[in-house]
N, C-alpha and C positions, 0 to 999 in steps of 0.2 A: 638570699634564700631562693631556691627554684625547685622547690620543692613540689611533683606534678601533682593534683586531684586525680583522686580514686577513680577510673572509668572501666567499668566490666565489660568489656565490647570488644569483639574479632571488626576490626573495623575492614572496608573494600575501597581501595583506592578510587577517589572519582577523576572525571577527565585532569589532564593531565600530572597524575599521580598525586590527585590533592586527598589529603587525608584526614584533614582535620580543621572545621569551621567552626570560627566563634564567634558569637551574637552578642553584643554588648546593648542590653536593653531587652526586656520581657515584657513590652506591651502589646499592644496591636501589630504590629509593624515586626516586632523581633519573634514573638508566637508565632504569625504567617508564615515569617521564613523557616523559620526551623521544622513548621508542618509541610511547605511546601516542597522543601528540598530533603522531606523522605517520599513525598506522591512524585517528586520527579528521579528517584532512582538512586538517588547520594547513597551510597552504602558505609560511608566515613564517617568519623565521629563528630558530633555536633554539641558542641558548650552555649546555651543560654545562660548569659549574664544579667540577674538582674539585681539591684539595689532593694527592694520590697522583701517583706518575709513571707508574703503567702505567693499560692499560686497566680502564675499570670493570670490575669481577668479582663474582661471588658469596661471601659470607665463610662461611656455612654449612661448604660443607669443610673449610676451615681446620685445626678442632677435628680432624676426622675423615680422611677421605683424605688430605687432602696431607700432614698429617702422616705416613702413614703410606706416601708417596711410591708412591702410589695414581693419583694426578692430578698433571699440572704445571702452574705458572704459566698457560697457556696454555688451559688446557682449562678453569681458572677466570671466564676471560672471559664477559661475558653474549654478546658477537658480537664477531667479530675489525673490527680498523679498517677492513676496505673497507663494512662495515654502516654507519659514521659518514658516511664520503665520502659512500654511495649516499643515504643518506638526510637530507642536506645537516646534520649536527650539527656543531656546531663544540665541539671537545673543550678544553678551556681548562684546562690543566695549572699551578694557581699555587694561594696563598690568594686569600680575600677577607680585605680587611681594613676596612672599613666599607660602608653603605647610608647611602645618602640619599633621603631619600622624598622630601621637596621637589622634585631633580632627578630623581628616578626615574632612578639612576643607583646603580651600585657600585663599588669603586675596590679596586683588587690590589695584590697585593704589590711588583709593581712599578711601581706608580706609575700605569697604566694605567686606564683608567675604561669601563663598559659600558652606556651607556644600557638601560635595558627598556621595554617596555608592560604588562606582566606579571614580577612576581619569585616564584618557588617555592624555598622554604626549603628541603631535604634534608637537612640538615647534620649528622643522624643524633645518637647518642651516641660516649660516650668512657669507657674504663673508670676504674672509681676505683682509686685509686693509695695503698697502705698509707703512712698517717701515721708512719713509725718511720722511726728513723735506721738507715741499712743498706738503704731500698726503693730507694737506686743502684745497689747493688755489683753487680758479675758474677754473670748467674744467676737474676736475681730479674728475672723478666719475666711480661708480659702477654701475649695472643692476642686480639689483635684487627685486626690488619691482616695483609696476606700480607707486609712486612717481618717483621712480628713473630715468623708459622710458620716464613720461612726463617732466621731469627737461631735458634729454638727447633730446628729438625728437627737438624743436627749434634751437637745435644745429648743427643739421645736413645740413647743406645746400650746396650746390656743391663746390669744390674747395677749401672748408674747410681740414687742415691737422687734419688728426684722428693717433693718437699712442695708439696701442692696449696693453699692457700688459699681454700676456700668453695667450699659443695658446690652449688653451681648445679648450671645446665645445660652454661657451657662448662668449669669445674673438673669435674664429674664424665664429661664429653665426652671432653677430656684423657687422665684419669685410665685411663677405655676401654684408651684409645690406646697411653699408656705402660706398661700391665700387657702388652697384646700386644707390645709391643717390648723386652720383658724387666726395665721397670726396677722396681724397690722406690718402691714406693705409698703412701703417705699423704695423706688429704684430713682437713683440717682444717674445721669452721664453728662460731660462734657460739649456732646454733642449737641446736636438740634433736634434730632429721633432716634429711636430705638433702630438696632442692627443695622446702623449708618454708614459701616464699611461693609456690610455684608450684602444685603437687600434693596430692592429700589424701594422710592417714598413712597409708592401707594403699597405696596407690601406693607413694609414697615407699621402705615396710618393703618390699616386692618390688625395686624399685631396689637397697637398699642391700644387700638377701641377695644379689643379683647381684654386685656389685662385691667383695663380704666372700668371697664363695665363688673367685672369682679372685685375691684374694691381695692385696686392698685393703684395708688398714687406714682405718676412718674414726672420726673421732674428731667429738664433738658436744659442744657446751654449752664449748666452751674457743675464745680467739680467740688473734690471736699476739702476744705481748706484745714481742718482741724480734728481732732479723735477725742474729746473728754471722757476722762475716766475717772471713777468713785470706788477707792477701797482694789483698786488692781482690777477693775470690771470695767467695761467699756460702758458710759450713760449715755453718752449724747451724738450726734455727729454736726458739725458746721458746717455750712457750704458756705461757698465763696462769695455769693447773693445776700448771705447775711441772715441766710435760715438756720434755725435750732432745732434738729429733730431727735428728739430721745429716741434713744436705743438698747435690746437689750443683746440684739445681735447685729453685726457686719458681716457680711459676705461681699469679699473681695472679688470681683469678677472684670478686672480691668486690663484684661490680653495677657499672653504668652509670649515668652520667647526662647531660640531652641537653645536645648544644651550641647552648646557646640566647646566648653572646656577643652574637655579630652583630646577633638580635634587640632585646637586652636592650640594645644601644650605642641603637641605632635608635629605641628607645621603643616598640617593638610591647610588648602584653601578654603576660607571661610566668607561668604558674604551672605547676611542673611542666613545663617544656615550653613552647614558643609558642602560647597559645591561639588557639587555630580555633573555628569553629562548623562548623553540622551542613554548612556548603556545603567546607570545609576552609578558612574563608577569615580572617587574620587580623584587629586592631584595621585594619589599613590595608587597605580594598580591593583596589589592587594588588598586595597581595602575597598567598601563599598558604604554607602551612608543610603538611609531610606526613612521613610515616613515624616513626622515632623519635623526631623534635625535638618534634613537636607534639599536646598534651594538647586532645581533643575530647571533645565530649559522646556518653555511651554510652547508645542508647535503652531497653536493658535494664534497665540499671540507676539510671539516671534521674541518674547522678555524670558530672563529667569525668574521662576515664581518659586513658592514654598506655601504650605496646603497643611493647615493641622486637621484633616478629618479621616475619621478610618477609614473609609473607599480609599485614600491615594495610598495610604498606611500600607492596607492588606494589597492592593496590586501591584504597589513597587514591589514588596516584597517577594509577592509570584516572579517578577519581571526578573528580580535579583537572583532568584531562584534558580528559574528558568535558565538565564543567563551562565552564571553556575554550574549547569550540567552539559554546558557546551552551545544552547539551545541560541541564534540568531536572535537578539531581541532587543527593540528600540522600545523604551516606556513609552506611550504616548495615549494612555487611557481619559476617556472624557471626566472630569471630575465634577461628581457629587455630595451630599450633603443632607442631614437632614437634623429638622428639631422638633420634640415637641414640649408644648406648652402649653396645657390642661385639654380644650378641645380642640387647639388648635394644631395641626399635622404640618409644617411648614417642610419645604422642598425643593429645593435647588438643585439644578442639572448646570454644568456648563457654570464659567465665569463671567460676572455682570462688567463692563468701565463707566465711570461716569458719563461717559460722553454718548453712550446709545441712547436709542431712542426704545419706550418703554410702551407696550400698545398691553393694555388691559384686557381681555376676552371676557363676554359678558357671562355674568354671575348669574346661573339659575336660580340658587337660593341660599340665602344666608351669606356666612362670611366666606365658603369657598368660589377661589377663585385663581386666574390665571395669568403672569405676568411675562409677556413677552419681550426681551431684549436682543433689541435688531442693531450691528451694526455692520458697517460698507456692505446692507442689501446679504446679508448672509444671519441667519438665525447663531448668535453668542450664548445666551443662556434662556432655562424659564425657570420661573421660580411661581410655584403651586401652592394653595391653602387648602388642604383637603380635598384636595384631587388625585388621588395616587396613579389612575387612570394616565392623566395627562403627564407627571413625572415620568412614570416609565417609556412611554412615548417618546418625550423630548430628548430621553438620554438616548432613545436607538438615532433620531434627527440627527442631534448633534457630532454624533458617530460618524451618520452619511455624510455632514456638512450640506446641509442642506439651503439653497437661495430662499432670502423671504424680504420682501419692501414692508414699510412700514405700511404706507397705502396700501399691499395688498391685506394683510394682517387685521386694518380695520375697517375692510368691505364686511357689508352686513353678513354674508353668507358663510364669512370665513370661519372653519373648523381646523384647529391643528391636525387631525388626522387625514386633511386634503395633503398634508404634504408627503402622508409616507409613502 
């Protein structure tokens, strides 16, 4: 079957007579691009592919407002549908279920096929899913799509026991959430502390005083060895230590990884991610991979990395964009981050390694504060507790690439804004 989708559109050839782009993915990352490449001039037809039945949206709230029935469905959108009409997108509500480079073409779920000039991978990550018998039952769920927060929000009601699995950003995001809403707290992780690949330890230790002082139990160095269920409903969870914690809900929060399928069918190169280079651009020229799915080169660090936060989402995507319309363009955007987690505003500029060194800047009051990661005498990252002040700061620093000793960082006088 090749049979084409309906497109009402006088389309304009873009540079070199490309007429027709397709976006395989409608999240963050696949929404940027399709907005960005009608503000950069594309007058050609643009197909957003997504797998979801509502409009693209933002998942950030998820964890946060909506659950907290703060925001609805609605106000999650990145622009309501007459934004797609006016701006000639065609929104393609189905899977993909292969590429064919040969034909520069993709084929859906139903059978249907979509030529391109140009393919843009989005196709984001997916969370990973606990290895144990019992990770079906009632109750034992993930947060990652807005099916998933409205299947979770019912759930919440006061004095409900909640077991978190993995003290990320969206398990300890959650975890926020349900302590305000009255339920009985546990977070579980394998590690030693909370945001262990993300944060350095004294971050982290202000984190977890936060959550422990609200009436979060967090547990470290134990993973979950077992899921008991009663009647198809999740009761209990085991950890590996040999604790029993009743439960009346799970929330799986134990990493991502990208969906790189489609690619990997395709024969694009895959590590970590759909590799790109520094243009975003895969093994096959026509095609392009962006935001979560795809593993680029980091000029900082001189490694290929791969980034699930929407700052790298929405700039790759301008880059891809840009790129697209002809426009000279190397990604190499500083990358950011943020979370929150009831009062706590947590914020990342810039990438932390384990091997820097981490100089504290002193705390006027309370729990904000400011963590500076210095490595080979050059400012790497900082990462802020309700300082937004000093975030935006450090992401114009780390821009400049700016020198900084560890020594000089913890002279008594030192101020981050001596360096701009």
């Amino acid at each position: 079957m090749n049979r084409p989708i309906p497109y009402e559109f006088e389309p304009r050839p873009g540079p070199a007579g490309m007429q027709q782009i397709v976006i395989i993915g409608a999240g963050h990352a696949g929404f940027q691009c399709c907005a960005s490449l009608r503000q950069e001039g594309f007058g050609g037809k643009i197909l957003l592919v997504g797998d979801e039945a509502s409009l693209p949206y933002q998942r950030p709230p998820l964890s946060k407002a909506y659950l907290l029935a703060k925001a609805s469905a609605s106000d999650l959108h990145f622009r309501p549908e007459r934004f797609f009409q006016d701006q000639h997108v065609q929104l393609v509500r189905t899977r993909v279920e292969s590429i064919d480079r040969t034909a520069q073409r993709i084929s859906l779920q139903s059978g249907q096929r979509i030529a391109y000039d140009h393919l843009v991978i989005a196709t984001g990550s997916s969370p990973r899913k606990m290895a144990l018998q019992g990770a079906d039952l009632d109750g034992v769920v993930g947060l990652h799509t807005l099916g998933d927060a409205d299947g979770l929000r019912p759930r919440l009601q006061p004095g409900r026991r909640a077991v978190v699995a993995g003290a990320g950003f969206i398990g300890l995001e959650f975890a926020a959430v349900a302590r305000t809403l009255g339920l009985d707290v546990t977070v579980i992780d394998v590690a030693a502390r909370a945001l262990a690949r993300a944060v350095s330890p004294e971050c982290a230790r202000t984190i977890a005083d936060s959550h422990t002082e609200k009436g979060t139990r967090l547990l470290f160095g134990c993973g979950v060895s077992a899921l008991e269920g009663r009647n198809g409903k999740i009761a209990a969870v085991h950890t590996a230590d040999g604790k029993t914690l009743p439960a009346d809900i799970v929330v799986v929060g134990i990493g991502a990884q990208p969906r790189t399928q489609l690619a990997t069918q395709a024969g694009l190169a895959v590590d970590n991610g759909i590799s790109v280079d520094e243009k975003l651009l895969t093994s096959d020229p026509a095609i392009s991979a962006i935001g979560d799915v795809a593993g680029f080169p980091d000029a900082a660090s001189g490694r290929r990395i791969r980034l699930e936060s929407v700052q790298n989402a929405s700039d790759q995507a301008r880059s891809a964009a840009a790129r697209l319309m002809g426009k000279a363009v190397s990604h190499n955007a500083v990358p950011w981050f943020w979370s929150d987690q009831g009062d706590i505003k947590l914020q990342i500029a810039g990438l932390r390694s384990v091997d820097d060194e981490h100089v504290v800047l002193p705390e006027p009051q309370g729990q904000a504060h400011t963590v500076l990661c210095i490595r080979n005498e050059r400012l790497a990252a900082v990462e802020t507790i309700n300082r937004p002040g000093d975030h935006m700061l450090a992401r114009r620093l780390l821009a400049k690439g700016v020198r900084l000793t560890a020594e000089q960082a913890r002279a008594p006088a030192f101020q981050l804004r001596d360096l701009h």
